[in-house]
N, C-alpha and C positions, 0 to 999 in steps of 0.2 A: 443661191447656187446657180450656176449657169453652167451652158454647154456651148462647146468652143469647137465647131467642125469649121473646117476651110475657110477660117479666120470668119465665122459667123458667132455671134456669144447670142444666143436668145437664154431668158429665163424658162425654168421648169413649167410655170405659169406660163408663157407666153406659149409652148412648146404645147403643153396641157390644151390651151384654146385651141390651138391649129389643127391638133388631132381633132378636137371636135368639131369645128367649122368641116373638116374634110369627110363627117360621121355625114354629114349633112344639117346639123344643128344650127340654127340662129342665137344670134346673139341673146336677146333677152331668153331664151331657155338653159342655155348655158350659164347666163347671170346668174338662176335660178339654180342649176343644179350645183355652182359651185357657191353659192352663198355669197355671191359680190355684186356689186351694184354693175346695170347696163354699162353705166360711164367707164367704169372699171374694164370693162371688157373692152370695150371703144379702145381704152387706150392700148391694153394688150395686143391688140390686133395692129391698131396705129404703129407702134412702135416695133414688132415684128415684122411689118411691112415696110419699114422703114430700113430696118436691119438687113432684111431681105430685097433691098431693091426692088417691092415688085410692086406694080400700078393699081392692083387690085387685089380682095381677095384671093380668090381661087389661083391668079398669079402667085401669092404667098404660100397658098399650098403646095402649088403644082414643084414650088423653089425648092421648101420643103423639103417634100422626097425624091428631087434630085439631088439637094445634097447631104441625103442621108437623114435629117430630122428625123423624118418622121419615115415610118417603114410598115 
């Protein structure tokens, strides 16, 4: 399933990561808590960031809740 704001599609998953990169969590903890490999996370992030045209993480956050993702 995915979510479609201002022609943005990110996954549940991918949406899931970003809340918690923005909680302050690192990747390999998040791995951890969500029972999936670092790589796996890598790409979530890669790929929301990609979505989200933004150069970096916190760029992908910040994109985020301005457009509404995340609140």
């Amino acid at each position: 399933m995915s979510l479609r704001i201002s022609e943005i599609s990110l996954t549940e998953r991918q949406i899931e990561v970003l809340h918690l990169l923005a909680q302050g969590k690192r990747g390999s903890n998040i791995a951890v808590q969500l029972g999936i490999s670092v790589c796996t996370i890598r790409a979530h992030i890669r790929n929301a960031m990609q979505k989200l045209d933004a150069a970096n993480i916190p760029h992908a956050v910040a994109r985020a809740y301005v457009k509404g993702i995340l609140s």
